[in-house]
C-alpha atoms as a printed R data frame, in Angstrom:
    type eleno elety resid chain resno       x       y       z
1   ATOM     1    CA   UNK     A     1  24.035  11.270  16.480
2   ATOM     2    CA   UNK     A     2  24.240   7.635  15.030
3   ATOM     3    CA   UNK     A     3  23.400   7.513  11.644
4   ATOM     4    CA   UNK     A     4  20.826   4.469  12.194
5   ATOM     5    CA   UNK     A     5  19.200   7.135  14.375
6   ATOM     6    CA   UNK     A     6  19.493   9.931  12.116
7   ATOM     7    CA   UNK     A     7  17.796   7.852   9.687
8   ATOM     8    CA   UNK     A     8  14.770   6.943  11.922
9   ATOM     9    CA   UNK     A     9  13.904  10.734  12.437
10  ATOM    10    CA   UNK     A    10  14.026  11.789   9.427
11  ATOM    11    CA   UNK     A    11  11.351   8.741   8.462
12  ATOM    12    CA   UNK     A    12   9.364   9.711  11.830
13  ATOM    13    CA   UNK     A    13   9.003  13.260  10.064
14  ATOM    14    CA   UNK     A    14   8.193  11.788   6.759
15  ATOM    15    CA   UNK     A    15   4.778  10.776   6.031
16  ATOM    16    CA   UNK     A    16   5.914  10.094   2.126
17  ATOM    17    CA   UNK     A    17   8.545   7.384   1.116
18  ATOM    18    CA   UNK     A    18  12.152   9.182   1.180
19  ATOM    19    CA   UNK     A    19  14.419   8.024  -1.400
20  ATOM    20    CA   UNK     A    20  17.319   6.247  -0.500
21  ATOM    21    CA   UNK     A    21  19.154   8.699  -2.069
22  ATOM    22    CA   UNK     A    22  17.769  11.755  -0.146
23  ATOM    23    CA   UNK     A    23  18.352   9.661   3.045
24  ATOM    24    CA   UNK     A    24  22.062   9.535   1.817
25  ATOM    25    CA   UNK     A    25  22.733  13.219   0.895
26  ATOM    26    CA   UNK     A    26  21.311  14.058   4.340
27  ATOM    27    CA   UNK     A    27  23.005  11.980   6.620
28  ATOM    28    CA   UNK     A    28  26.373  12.130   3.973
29  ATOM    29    CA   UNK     A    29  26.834   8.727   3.456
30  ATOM    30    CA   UNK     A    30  26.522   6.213   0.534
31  ATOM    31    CA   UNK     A    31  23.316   4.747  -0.690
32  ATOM    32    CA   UNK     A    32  24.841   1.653  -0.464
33  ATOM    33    CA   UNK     A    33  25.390   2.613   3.062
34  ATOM    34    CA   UNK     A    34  21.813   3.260   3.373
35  ATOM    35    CA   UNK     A    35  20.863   0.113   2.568
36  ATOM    36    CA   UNK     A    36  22.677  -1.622   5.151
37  ATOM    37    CA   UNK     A    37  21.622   0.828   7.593
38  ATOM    38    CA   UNK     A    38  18.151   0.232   6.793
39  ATOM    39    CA   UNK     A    39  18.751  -3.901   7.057
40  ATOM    40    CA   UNK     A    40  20.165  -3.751  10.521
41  ATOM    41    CA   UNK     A    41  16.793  -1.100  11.524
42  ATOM    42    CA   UNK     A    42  14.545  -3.868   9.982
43  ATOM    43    CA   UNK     A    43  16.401  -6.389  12.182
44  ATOM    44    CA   UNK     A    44  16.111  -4.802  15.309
45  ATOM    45    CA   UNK     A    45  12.210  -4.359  14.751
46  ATOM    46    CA   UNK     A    46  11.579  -1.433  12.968
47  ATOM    47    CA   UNK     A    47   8.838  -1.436  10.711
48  ATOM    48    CA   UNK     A    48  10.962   0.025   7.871
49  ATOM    49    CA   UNK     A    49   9.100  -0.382   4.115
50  ATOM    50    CA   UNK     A    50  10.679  -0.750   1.086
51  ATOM    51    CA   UNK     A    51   8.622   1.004  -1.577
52  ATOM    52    CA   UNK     A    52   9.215   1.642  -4.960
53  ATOM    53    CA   UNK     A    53   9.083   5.366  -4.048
54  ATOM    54    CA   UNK     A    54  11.377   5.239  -1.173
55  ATOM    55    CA   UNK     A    55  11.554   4.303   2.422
56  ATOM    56    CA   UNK     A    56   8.526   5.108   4.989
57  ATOM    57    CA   UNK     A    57   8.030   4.157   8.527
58  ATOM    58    CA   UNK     A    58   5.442   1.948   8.914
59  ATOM    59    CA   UNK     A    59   2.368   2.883  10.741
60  ATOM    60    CA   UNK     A    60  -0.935   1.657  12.018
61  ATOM    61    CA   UNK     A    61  -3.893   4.074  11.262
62  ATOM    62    CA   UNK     A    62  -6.557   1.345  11.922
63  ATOM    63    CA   UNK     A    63  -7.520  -2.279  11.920
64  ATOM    64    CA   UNK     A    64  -5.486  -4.676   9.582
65  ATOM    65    CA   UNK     A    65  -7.949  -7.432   8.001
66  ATOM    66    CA   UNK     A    66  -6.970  -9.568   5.734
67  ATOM    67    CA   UNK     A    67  -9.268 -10.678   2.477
68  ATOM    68    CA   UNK     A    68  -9.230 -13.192  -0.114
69  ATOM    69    CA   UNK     A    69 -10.293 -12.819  -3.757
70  ATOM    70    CA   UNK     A    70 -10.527 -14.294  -6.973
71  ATOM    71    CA   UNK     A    71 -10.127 -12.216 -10.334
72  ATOM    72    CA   UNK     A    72  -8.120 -11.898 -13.577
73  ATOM    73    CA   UNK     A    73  -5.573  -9.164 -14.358
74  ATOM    74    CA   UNK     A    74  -8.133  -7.471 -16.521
75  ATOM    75    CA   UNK     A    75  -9.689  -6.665 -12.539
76  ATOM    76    CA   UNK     A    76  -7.263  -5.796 -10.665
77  ATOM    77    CA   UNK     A    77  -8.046  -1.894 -11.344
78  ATOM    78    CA   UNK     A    78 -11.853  -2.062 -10.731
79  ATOM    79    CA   UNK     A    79 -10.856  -4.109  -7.167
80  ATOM    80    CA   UNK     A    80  -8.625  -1.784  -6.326
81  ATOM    81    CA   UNK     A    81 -10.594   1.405  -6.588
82  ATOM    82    CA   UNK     A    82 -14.132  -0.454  -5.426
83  ATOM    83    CA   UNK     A    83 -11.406  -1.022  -2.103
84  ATOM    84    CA   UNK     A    84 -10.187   2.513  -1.812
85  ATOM    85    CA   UNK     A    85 -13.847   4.019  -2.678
86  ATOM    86    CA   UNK     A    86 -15.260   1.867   0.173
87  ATOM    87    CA   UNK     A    87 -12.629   3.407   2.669
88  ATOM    88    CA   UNK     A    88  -9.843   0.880   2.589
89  ATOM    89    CA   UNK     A    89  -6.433   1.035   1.630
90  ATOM    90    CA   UNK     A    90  -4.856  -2.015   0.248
91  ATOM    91    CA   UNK     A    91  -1.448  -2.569   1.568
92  ATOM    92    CA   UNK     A    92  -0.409  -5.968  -0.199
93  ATOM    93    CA   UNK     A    93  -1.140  -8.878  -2.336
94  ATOM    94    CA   UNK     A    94  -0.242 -12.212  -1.093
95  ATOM    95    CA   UNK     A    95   0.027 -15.521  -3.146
96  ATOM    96    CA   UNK     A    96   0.385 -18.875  -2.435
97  ATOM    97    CA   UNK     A    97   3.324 -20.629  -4.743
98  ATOM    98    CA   UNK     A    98   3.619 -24.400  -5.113
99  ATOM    99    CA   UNK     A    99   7.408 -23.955  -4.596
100 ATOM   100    CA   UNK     A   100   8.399 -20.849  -2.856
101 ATOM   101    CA   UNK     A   101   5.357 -21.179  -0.539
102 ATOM   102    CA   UNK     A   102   3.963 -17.689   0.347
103 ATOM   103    CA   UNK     A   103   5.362 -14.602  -1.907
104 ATOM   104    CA   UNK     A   104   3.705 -10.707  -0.696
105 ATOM   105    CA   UNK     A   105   4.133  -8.152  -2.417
106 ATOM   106    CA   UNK     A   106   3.839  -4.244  -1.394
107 ATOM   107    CA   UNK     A   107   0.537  -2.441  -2.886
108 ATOM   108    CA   UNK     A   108  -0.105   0.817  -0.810
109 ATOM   109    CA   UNK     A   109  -2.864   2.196  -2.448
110 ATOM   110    CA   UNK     A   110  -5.069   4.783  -0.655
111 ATOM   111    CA   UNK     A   111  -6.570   6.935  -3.145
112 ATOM   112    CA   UNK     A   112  -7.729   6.448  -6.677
113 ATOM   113    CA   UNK     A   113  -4.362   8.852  -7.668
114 ATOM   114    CA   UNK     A   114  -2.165   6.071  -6.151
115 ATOM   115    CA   UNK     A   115  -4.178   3.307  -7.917
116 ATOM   116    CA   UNK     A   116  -3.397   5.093 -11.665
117 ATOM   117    CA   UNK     A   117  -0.079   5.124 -10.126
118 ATOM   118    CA   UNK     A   118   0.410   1.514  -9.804
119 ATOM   119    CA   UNK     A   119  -1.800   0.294 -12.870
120 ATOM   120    CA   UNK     A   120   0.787   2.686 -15.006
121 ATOM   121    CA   UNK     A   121   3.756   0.590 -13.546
122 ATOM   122    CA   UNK     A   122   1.709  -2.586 -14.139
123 ATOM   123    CA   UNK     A   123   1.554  -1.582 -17.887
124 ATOM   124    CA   UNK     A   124   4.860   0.011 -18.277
125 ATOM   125    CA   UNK     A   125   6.854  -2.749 -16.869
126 ATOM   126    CA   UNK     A   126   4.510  -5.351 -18.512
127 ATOM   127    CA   UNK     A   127   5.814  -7.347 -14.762
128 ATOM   128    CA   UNK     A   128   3.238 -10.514 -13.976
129 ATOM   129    CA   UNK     A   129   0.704  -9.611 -11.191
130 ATOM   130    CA   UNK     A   130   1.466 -12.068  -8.570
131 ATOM   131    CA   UNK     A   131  -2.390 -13.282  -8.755
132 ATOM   132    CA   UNK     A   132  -1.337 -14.732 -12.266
133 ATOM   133    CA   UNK     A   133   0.725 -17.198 -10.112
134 ATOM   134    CA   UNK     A   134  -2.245 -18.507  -8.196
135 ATOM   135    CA   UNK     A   135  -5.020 -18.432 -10.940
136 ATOM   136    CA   UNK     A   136  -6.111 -15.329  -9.641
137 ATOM   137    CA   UNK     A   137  -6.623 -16.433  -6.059
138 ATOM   138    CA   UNK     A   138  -4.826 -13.727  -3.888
139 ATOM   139    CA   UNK     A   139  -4.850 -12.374  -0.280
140 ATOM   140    CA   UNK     A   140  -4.686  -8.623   0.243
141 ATOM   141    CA   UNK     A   141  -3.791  -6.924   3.272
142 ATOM   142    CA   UNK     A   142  -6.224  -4.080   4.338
143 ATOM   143    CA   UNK     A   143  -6.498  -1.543   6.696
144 ATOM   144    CA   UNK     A   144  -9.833   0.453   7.381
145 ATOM   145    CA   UNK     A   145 -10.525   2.907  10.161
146 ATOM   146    CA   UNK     A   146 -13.498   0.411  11.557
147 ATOM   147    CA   UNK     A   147 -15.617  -3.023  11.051
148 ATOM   148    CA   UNK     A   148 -17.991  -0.835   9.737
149 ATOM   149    CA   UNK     A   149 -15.996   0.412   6.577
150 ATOM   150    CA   UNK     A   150 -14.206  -3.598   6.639
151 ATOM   151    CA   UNK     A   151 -18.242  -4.367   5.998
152 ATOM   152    CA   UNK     A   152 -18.636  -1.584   3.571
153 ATOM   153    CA   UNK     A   153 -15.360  -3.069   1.787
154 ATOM   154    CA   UNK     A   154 -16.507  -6.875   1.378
155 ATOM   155    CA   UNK     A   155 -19.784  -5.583  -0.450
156 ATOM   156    CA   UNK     A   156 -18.221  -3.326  -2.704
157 ATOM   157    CA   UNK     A   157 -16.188  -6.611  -3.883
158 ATOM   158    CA   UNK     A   158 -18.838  -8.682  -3.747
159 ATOM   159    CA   UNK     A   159 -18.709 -10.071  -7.335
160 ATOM   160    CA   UNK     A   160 -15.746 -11.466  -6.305
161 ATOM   161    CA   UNK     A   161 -14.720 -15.161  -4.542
162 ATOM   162    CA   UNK     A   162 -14.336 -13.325  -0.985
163 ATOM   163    CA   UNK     A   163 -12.809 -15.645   1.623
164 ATOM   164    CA   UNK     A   164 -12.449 -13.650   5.414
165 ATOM   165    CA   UNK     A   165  -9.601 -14.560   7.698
């Protein structure tokens, strides 16, 4: 079997990221190999991630709405989990830059365990939230089960500037 293909299955079976290195033992191959086998899936359409945990295969468990806010950094942990408690999971932040025009970056937080998660890395690698580039004006990316629980979302961040698209 092609190793592009190998690679596909073993995401289809995944329903964590899989470390580019674990990809690479299994298929016995580089990692460096990996990643160009994972470019040339992303180019012929498949909805490939790139997490800081690994790889996952993207897919749809709902309806994708998108949401804009306005907060400080000191927030970003009480959005986040008013989200997730509401029944959304936040898959991005988006920002609009002066110069480099849109910049997204990947959030996937579903549960209030994967929200310490990210808030630890926030802290530990004392990196710039992408909202500091926009004065705290940021899109996120959500995906809920219904417009019900997109409602249920927009009032649980009410206290914020909320924008719909």
């Amino acid at each position: 079997m092609e190793n592009k293909k190998k690679i596909l299955k073993i995401l289809e079976k995944s329903d964590v990221p899989v470390k580019g290195k674990e990809l690479a033992e299994k298929i016995r191959v580089s990692r460096q190999m990996i990643i160009q086998y994972i470019s040339k899936l992303k180019s012929e359409g498949h909805k490939i991630i790139s997490t800081r945990e690994g790889y996952i295969l993207e897919r749809e468990e709902g309806l994708r709405k998108m949401i804009a806010v306005k907060h400080s950094t000191e927030e970003i942990e009480k959005e986040l989990v008013a989200i997730i408690k509401a029944g959304g999971k936040v898959l991005d932040v988006i920002v609009e830059h002066p110069i480099y025009g849109e910049i997204k970056g990947r959030i996937d937080v579903k549960n209030e365990e994967d929200v310490i998660k990210f808030m630890s890395l926030l802290k530990t690698t004392k990196a710039t939230p992408l909202l500091e580039l926009a004065n705290g004006v940021h899109i996120h990316t959500i995906e809920v089960p219904n417009e019900e629980v997109f409602e249920n979302v927009k009032v649980a961040i009410r206290d914020y500037l909320i924008l719909e698209f």
